[in-house]
N, C-alpha and C positions, 0 to 999 in steps of 0.2 A: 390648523393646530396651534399657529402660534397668537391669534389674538384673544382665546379665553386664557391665555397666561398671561396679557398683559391688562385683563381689564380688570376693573375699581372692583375690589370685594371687599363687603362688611358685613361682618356678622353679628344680625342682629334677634335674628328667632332661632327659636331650639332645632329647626331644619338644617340651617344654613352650615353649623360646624361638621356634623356629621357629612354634608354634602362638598364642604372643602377637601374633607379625607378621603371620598369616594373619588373626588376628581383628581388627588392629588393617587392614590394606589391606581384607578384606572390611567393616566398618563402613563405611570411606571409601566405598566403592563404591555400598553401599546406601543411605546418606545421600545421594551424588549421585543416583542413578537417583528416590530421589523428589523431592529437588529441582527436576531435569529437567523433573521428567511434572509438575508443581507451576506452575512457570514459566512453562512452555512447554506448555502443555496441549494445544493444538491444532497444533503442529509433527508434520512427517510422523513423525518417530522416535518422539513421545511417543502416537501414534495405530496405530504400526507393531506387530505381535506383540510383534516383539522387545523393544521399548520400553516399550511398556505390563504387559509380566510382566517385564521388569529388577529390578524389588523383589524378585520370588518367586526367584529364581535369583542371585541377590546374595547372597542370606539364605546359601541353600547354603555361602557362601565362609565368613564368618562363626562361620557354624554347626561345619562344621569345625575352623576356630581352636578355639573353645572345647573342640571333644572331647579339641582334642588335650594342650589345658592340662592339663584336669581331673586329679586326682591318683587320684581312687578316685570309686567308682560310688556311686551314690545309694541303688541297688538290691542287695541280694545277690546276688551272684552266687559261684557254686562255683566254687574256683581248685583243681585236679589235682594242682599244686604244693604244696599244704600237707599 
C-alpha cells in the first residue's frame, strides 16, 4: 500500500487526472474500512460479510486509479499501431 504513494505521477492524458482521484477516494476508502473493522471489531458491520471483506473490495477502487495513471506497461506488450 505504501509504494503507489510514493511513485513518480504525471499527468499527462485526459485518463490520468481523473485516475489520480479515483486512487486518491479509493485509499480514503480503504484506509477507512480497516479502521472500522480495527476499532470496532466486534460491531455488527465489522462482523457482517460486507464489512469484514470492505478491505478486499476497496482495493479494487484504488487498484483502478492506479491503472488508469500509469503511462506505459511494465510488460511488453505488442502495439498493431507501430
Amino acid at each position: 500500500m505504501v509504494i503507489p504513494k510514493i511513485m513518480f505521477v504525471t499527468i499527462k492524458s485526459a485518463s490520468q487526472k481523473p485516475g489520480l482521484y479515483i486512487y486518491i477516494i479509493g485509499s480514503i476508502f480503504y484506509n477507512l474500512s480497516w479502521i472500522a473493522i480495527i476499532v470496532s471489531a466486534e460491531s455488527s458491520w465489522s462482523l457482517s460479510a460486507l464489512g469484514f471483506t470492505a478491505p478486499a473490495y476497496t482495493a479494487i477502487i484504488w487498484f483502478a486509479g492506479i491503472g488508469l495513471i500509469g503511462e506505459k506497461s511494465f510488460f511488453k506488450i505488442n502495439n498493431s499501431e507501430n
